[in-house]
C-alpha positions in Angstrom: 0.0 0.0 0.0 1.8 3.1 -0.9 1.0 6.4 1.4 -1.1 9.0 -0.2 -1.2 12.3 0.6 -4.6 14.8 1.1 -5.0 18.2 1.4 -8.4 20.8 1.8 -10.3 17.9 -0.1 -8.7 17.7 -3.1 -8.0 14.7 -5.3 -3.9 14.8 -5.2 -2.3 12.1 -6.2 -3.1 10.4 -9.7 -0.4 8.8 -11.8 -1.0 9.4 -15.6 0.6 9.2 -18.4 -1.1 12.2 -20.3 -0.4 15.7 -19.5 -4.0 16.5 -20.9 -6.0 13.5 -19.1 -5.0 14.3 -15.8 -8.2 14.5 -13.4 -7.8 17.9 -11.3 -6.1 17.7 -8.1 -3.3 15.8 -10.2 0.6 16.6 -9.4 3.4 15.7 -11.4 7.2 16.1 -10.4 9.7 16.9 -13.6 12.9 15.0 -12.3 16.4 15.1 -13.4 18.3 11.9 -14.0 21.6 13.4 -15.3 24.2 12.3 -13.0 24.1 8.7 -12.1 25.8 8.8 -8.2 24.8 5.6 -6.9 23.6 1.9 -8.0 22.1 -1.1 -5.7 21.5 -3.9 -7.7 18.4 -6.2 -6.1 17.0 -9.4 -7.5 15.4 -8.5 -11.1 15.9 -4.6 -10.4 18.7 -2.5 -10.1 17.6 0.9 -8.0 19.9 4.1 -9.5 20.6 7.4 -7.4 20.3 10.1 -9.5 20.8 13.9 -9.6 19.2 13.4 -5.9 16.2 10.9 -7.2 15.8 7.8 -7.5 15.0 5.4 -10.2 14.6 1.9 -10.5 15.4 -0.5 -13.5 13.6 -4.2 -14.3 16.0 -6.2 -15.9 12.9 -8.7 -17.1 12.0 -6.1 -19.1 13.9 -3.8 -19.1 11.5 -0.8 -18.4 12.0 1.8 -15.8 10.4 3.1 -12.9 10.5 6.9 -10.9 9.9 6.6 -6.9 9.2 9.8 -5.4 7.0 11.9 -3.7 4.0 10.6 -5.7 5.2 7.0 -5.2 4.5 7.1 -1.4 8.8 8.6 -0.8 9.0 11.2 1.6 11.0 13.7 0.5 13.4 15.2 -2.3 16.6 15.2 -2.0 18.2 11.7 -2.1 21.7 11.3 -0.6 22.2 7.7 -0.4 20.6 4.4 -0.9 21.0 0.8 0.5 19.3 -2.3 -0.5 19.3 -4.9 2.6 18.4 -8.7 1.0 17.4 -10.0 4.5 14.0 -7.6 4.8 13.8 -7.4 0.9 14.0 -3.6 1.4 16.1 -0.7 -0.2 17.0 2.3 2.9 17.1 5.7 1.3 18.4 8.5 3.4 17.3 11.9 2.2 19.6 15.6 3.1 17.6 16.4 6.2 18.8 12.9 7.5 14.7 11.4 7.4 15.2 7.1 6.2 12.5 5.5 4.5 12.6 1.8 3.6 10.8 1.3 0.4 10.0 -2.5 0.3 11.4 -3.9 -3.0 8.1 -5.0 -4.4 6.7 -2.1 -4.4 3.9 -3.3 -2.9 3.8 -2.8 0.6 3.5 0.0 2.7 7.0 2.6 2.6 7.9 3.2 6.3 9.9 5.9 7.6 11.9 6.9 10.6 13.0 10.3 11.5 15.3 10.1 14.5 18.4 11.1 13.2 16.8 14.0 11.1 15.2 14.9 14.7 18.2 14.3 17.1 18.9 17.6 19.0 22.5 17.9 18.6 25.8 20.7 17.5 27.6 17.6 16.1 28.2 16.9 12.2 25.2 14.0 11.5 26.9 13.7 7.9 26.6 9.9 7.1 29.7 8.8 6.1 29.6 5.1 5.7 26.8 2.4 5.2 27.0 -1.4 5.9 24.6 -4.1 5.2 24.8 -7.3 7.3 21.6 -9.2 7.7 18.7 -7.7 9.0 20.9 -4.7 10.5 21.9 -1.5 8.8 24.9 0.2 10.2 24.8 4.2 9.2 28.2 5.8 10.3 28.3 9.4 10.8 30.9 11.9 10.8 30.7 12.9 14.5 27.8 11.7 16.6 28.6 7.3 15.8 27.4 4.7 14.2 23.7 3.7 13.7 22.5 0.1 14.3 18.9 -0.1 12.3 17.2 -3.2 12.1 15.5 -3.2 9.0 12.6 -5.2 9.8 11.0 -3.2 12.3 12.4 -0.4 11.1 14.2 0.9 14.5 17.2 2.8 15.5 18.6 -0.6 18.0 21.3 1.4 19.5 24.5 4.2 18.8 28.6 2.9 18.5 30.7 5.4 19.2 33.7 5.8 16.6 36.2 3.0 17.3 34.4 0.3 18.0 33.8 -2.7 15.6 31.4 -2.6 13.2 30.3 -5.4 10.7 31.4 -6.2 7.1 29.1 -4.7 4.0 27.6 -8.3 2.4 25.5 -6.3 -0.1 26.0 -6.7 -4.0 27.7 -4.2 -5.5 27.6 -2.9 -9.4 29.4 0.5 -10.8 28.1 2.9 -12.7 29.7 1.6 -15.7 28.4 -1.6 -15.1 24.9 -0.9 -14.8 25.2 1.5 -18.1 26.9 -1.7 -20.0 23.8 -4.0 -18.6 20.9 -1.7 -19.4 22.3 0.5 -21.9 22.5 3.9 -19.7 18.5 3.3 -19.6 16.8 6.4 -17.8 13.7 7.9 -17.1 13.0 11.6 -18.8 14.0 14.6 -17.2 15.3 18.2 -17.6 19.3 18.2 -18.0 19.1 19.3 -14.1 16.8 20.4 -11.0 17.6 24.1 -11.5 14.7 26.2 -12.0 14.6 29.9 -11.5 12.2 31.4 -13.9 9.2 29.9 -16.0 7.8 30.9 -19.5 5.1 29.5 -21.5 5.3 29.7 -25.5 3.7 28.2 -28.2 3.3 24.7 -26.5 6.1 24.7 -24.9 7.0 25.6 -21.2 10.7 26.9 -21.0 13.2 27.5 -17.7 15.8 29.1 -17.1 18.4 27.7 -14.0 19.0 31.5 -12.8 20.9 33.1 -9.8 18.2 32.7 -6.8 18.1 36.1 -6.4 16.0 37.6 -3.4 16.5 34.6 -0.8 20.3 33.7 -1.8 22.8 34.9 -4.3 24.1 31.4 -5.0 25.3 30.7 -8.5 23.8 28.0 -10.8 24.9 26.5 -13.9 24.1 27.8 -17.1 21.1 26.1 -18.4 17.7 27.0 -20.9 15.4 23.9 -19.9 12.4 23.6 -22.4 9.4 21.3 -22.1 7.4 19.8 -25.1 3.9 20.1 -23.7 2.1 17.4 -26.2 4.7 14.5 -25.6 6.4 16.0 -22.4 10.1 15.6 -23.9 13.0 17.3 -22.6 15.3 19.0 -24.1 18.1 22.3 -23.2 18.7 25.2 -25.7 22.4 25.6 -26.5 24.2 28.2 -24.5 27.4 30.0 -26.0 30.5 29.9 -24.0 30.5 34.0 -24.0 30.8 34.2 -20.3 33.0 36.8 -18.8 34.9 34.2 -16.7 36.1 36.7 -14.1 32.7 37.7 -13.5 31.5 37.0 -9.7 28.1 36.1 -11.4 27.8 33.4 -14.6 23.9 32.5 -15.1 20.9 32.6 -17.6 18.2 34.8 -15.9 15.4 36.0 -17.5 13.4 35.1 -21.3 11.4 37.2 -24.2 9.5 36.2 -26.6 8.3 37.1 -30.3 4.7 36.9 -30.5 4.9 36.7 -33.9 7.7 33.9 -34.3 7.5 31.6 -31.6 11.1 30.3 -32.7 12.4 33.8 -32.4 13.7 34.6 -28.5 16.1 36.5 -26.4 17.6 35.6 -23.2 18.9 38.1 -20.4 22.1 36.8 -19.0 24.9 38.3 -16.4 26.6 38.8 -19.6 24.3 40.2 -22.1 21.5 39.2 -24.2 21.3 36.2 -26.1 19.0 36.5 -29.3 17.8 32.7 -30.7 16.5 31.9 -33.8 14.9 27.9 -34.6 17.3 27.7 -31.4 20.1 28.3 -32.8 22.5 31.9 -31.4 22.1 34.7 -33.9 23.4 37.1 -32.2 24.8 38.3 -28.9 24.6 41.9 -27.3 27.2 43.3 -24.4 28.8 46.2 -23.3 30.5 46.4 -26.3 27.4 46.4 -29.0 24.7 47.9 -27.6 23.8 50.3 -24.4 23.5 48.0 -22.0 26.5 48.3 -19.4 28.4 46.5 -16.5 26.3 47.6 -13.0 28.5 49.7 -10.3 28.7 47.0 -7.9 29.2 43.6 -9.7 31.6 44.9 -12.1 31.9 42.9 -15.9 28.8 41.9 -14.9 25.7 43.1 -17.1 22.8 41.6 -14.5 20.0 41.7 -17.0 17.2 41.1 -14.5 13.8 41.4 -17.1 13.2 41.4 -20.7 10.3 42.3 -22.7 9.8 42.3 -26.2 6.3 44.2 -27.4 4.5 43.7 -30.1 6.5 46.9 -32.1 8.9 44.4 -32.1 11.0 46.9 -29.4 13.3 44.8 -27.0 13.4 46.3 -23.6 16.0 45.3 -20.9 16.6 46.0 -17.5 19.9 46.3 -16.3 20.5 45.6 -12.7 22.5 47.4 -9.6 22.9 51.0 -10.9 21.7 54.5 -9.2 19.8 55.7 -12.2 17.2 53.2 -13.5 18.7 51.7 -17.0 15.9 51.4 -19.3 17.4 49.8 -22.5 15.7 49.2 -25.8 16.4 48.1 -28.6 13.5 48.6 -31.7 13.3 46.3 -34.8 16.0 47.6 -37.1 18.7 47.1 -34.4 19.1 50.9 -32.6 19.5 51.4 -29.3 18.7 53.9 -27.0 18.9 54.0 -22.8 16.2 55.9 -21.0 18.2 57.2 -17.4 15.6 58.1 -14.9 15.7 58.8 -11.0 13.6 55.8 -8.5 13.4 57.4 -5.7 14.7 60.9 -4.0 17.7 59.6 -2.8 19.1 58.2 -5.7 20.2 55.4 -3.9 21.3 51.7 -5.4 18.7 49.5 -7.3 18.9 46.4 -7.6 17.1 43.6 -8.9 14.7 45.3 -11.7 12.1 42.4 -12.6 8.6 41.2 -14.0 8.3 43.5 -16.8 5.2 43.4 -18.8 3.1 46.0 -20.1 -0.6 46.5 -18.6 -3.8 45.4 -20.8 -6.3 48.1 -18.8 -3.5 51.4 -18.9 -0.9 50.2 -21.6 1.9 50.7 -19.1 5.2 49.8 -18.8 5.6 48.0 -15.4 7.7 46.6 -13.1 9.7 46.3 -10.0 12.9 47.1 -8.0 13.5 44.4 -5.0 16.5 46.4 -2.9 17.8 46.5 0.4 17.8 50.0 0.9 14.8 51.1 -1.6 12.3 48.6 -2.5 9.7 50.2 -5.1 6.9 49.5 -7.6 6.9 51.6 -10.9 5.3 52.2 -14.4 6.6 53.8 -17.6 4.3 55.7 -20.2 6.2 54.5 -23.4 4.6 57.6 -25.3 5.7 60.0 -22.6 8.7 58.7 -21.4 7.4 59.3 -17.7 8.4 57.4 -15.2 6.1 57.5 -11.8 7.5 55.8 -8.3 5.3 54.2 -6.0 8.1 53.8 -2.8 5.7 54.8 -0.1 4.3 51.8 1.2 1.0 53.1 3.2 -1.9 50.9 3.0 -5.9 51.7 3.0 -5.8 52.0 6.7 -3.4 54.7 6.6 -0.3 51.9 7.8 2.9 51.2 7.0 3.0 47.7 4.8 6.8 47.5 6.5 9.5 50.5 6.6 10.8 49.4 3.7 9.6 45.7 2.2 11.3 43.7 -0.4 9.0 43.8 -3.8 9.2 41.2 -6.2 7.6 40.4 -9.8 4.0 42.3 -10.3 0.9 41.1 -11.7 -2.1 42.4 -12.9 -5.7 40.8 -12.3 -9.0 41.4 -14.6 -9.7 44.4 -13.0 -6.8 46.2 -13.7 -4.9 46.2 -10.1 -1.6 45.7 -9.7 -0.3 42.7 -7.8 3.4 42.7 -5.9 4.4 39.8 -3.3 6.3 41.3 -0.6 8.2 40.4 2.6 5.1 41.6 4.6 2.5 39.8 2.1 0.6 40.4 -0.9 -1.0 44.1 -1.9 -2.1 45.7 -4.7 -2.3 49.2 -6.4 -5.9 49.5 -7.4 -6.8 50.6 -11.0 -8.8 53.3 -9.1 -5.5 54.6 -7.1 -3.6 54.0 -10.4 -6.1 56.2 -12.5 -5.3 59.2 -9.7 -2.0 58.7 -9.2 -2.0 57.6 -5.3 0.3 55.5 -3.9 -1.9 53.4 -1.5 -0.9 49.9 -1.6 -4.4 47.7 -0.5 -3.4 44.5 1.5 -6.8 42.5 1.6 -8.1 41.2 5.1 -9.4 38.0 6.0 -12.1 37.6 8.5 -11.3 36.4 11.7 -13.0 32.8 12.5 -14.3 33.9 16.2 -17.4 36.1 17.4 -15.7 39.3 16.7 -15.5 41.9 13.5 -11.7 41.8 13.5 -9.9 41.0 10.4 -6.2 40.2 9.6 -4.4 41.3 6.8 -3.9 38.6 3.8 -0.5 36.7 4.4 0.7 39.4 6.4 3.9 37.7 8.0 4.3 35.9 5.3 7.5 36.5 2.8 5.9 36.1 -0.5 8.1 35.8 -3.7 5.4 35.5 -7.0 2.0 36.0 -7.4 -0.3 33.8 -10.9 -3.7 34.7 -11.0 -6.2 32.6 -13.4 -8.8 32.8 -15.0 -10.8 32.7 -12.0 -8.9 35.7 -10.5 -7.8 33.3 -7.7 -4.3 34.0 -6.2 -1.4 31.3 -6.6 1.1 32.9 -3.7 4.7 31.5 -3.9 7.0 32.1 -0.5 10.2 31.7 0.7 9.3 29.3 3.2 6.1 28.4 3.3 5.4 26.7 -0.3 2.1 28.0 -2.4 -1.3 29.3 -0.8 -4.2 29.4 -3.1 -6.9 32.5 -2.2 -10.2 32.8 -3.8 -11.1 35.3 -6.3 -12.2 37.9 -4.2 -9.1 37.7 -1.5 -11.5 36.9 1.6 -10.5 33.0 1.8 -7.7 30.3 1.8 -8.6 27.9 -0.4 -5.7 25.5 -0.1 -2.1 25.6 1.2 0.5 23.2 -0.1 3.9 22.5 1.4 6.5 19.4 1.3 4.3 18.0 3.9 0.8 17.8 2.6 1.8 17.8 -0.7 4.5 16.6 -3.7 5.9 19.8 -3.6 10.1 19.8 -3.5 10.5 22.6 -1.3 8.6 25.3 0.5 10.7 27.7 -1.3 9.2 29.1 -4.6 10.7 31.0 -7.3 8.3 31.1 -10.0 4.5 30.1 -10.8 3.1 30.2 -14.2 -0.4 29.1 -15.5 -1.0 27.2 -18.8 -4.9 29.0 -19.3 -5.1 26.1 -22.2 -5.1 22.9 -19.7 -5.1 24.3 -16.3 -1.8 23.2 -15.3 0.2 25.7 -12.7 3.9 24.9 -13.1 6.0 25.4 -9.8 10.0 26.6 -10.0 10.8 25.8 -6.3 14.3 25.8 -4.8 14.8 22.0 -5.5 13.3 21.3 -8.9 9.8 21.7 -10.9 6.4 20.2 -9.8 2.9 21.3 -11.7 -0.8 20.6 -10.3 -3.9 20.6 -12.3 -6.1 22.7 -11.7 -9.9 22.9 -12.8 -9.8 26.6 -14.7 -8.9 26.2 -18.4 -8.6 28.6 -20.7 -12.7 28.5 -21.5 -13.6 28.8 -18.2 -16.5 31.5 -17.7 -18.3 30.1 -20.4 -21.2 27.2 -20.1 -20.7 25.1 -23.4 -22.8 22.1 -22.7 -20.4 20.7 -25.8 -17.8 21.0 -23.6 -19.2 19.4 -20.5 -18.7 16.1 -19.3 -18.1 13.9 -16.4 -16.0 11.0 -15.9 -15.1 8.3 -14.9 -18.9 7.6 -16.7 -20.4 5.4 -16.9 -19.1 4.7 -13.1 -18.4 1.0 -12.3 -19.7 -0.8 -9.2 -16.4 -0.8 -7.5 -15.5 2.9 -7.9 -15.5 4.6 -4.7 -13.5 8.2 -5.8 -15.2 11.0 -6.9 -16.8 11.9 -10.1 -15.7 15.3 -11.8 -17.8 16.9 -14.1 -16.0 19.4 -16.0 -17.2 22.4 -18.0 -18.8 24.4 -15.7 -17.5 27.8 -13.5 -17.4 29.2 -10.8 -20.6 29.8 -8.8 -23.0 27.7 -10.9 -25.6 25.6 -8.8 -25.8 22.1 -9.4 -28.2 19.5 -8.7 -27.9 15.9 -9.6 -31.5 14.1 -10.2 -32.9 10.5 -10.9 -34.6 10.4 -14.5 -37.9 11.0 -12.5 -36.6 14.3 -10.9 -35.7 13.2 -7.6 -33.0 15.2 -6.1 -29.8 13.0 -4.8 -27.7 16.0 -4.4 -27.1 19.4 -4.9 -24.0 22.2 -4.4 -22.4 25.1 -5.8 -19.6 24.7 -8.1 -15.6 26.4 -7.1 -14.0 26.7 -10.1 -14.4 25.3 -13.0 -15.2 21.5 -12.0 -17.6 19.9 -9.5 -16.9 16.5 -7.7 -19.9 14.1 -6.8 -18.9 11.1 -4.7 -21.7 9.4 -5.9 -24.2 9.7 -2.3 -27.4 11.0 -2.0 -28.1 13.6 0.5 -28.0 11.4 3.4 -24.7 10.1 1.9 -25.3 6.6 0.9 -24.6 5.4 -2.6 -27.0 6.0 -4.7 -28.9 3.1 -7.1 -28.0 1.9 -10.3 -29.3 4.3 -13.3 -29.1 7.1 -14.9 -28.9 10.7 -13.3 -29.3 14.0 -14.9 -26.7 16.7 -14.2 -29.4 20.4 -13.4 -27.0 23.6 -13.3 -28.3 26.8 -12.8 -25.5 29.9 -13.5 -25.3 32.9 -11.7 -27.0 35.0 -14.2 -29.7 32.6 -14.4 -29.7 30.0 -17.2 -31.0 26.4 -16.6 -31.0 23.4 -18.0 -29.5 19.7 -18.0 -25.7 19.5 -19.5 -25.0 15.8 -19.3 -25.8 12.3 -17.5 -24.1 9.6 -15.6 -24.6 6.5 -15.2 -23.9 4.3 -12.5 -24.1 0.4 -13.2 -24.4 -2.3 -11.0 
């Protein structure tokens, strides 16, 4: 039995083969399986450690398998495996030190144990050696002893201290270049590596680039362009020039533009210039040298191109980072540059990180945002004008400070017109009415408080929030540093779910990017340790009550099916009532989102009869009717 995790009622854990099948509620994980660092050969399979995941191979038939998080693993983040032949189970010890025992066939239940990972202690807990003999596991750590596990009832026994004897390894061993030779370097599919700092999604194809995580950490990542072939889900990487500037503190692939009107035509925003792509191939670089872009005052040889945009004038604009004037380059479609110098704030003091460009569908706006430790800011550019305006004083509607001076990250904008920024202190938003008379009140929403009084607390508002997605049901996908992805309904007065590495396959509670794909309903995750998506139920027509495009399934619904039944199609709001042929009402709801699940009870929650049952939805403005049937067999 594998474990399965739940969260806030939603269906999580599906696996499918079909990126477009998937029922909502369904997670996938996009693992890499690069760099082959361990193999345990065990009866018919041979279990490989990976780029920190694990994968197993049948040598029957030669197929292979992912375990992870959707498997029934634990965690992310594999250091080490062992396979012990006596209790027919393979140990895998994850970075924070957790063990599971995954039973080899793959039937049973994975147990884990978690008292090294929760040992209280200031000395080094890095495992350096593992031995296998019989039912025992001996872990050996660098300061704190030796570990006696017996693997069948999955207990620590008792701690050696460094000296004493231990017992030899009887395990099977095989080399890397032994199990390549035997099974042909067979591997699962996966991106070239877990690094994922920004998402992009064009023309079918959801692209990544490995980054500088920039905001939480300054660590540096290897160059990498991941890119995703939606339809068949095939990896493959975009070829990087070697045009670094080697002496530069800071060597990464940031930020993406597209051309809407070639989808093969892209530029990329590096520490060292732009990149400009055509059918994948480099056509041209742009530096220092070429162009106006120039090396920031504190990173010196080192561009920091932080956003791009490219409009549909065909005009590339980039954003270099670190400078005291804001560097507005752009470039227009015969190749001419010009730089637009303007002053942030009154002090003229550093920016930094200059990000989430995009212009605004309501105003036609150039906006975007300057995360800096000593002046954080919001700002929009009239094109037309050549105006810049600041918005750096961060007063709220109730005439309070958000925070002295919070980080903001990547804006957004919603149907309405408002403009979205995470910040340290939580979401706000500059509404379209503020915007229209140019006042600088950021809004942070309030939630209700659960109690008898008419108190309210502001939306996230301890929480460090790093991107905001909003779909098509203007619902709020909020990506922290800490605290993986909240989920807030469409008018910012309720939590509709929460996910984190514990309730959920996510690799880490620290998120760097969320994008939507409005065609399938998929929200992609960048998190600190690789790229996870969910399903969601709002696609790309939802608002709109096409009984064409309404069915349910599984339908018709078996005798032994005890999971829900979706019907998809509808929206948000709708009533719905589910009848027998004769009219009979067996249940009845209100539809969140763009998909309603029936778990196949009457109102006094037994399962209803065999036979046919009409699907009644009534919209919010009114309109009635039946949109399709299910039917339940014997």
């Amino acid at each position: 039995m594998r474990k399965i995790f739940t969260t806030l009622n939603l269906l999580l854990l599906f696996c499918v083969t079909s990126i477009f099948a998937a029922p909502a509620g369904t997670w996938r994980l996009y693992n890499s399986y690069t760099n082959i660092t361990k193999v345990e050969p065990f009866g018919n399979h041979v279990f490989v450690l990976c780029d920190g995941n694990l994968f197993s191979y049948n040598t029957t038939d030669q197929s292979v398998a992912e375990h992870n998080k959707l498997t029934g693993l634990t965690s992310q983040n594999i250091i080490n495996i062992a396979a012990c032949k006596t209790a027919k189970k393979l140990l895998i010890i994850y970075e924070d030190f957790t063990i599971d025992f995954l039973p080899t066939d793959f039937e049973k239940e994975i147990t884990t144990i978690v008292g090294l990972k929760e040992k209280i202690t200031a000395k080094d807990k890095t495992i350096t050696d593992i031995r296998i003999n019989g039912k025992y596991a001996y872990l050996t750590t660098q300061e704190i002893g030796t570990l006696k596990i017996n693997t069948l009832n999955n207990t620590i026994e008792e701690t050696y201290t460094h000296g004493e004897t231990i017992p030899d390894d009887e395990r099977t061993t095989m080399t890397i270049d032994e199990y390549k030779a035997l099974s042909g370097d067979a591997k699962p599919d996966g991106p070239s590596d877990n690094n994922f700092f920004r998402l992009y999604l064009n023309s079918g194809r959801l692209y990544a680039t490995s980054g500088i995580a920039d905001g939480p950490t300054l660590d540096v990542r290897p160059n990498a362009i991941h890119y995703l072939e939606l339809n068949d889900l095939n990896w493959k990487d975009v070829p990087i020039p070697d045009v670094a500037d080697k002496s530069s503190p800071f060597n990464t692939i940031l930020c993406m533009a597209f051309d809407p009107a070639d989808a093969s035509h892209f530029f990329v925003g590096t520490s060292f210039g732009i990149l400009e792509y055509k059918n994948y191939n480099i056509y041209k670089t742009y530096n220092t040298e070429n162009s106006t872009l120039k090396y920031n005052e504190i990173f010196q040889q080192n561009t920091f191109i932080s956003s791009l945009l490219y409009d549909s004038n065909k005009n590339l604009w980039a954003f270099n980072g670190f400078f005291n004037l804001l560097p507005i380059n752009k470039m227009d479609a015969s190749g001419n540059w010009e730089v637009i110098n303007r002053q942030t704030n009154k002090k003229n003091t550093q920016n930094r990180s200059l990000e989430g460009a995009f212009i605004s569908k309501s105003n036609g706006l150039l906006w975007f945002s300057n995360s800096n430790w000593d002046r954080s800011g919001l700002y929009s550019y009239n094109m037309d004008t050549q105006i810049l305006n600041s918005y750096i004083e961060f007063v709220n509607q109730d005439g309070q400070l958000v925070n002295n001076n919070p980080y903001f990250f990547r804006p957004v904008e919603d149907a309405n017109g408002n403009i979205w920024i995470p910040t340290t202190n939580g979401p706000v938003y500059l509404s379209s009415e503020d915007i229209a008379e140019k006042r600088c009140i950021f809004t942070q929403p309030k939630i209700n408080r659960d109690d008898d009084t008419d108190l309210a607390d502001y939306l996230l508002g301890e929480v460090y929030c790093y991107v905001i997605a909003i779909d098509k049901a203007q619902r709020k996908w909020i990506g922290t540093k800490d605290a993986g992805v909240f989920l807030i309904n469409n008018d910012n007065s309720q939590e509709v779910a929460h996910f984190t590495t514990e309730n959920s396959p996510l690799p880490s509670n620290e998120i760097y990017d969320i994008v939507i794909d409005e065609n399938t309903g998929i929200v992609y995750f960048a998190t600190v340790k690789g790229l996870c998506s969910y399903q969601t139920d709002i696609t790309s027509d939802y608002g709109t009550l096409n009984e064409d495009n309404i069915y349910s399934y599984p339908n018709p619904v078996s005798p032994d099916y005890t999971g829900p039944i979706t019907i998809k199609g509808l929206y948000d709001q709708c009533q719905i009532k589910i009848t027998t042929s004769s009219g009979y009402i067996v249940h009845k709801g209100i539809v969140s989102g763009g998909s309603y699940q029936w778990d196949g009870c009457d109102q006094n929650g037994d399962r209803v009869a065999s036979g046919v049952y009409m699907v009644l939805v009534e919209t919010p403005e009114g309109s009635k009717g039946c949109v399709t049937k299910i039917a339940m067999l014997k």
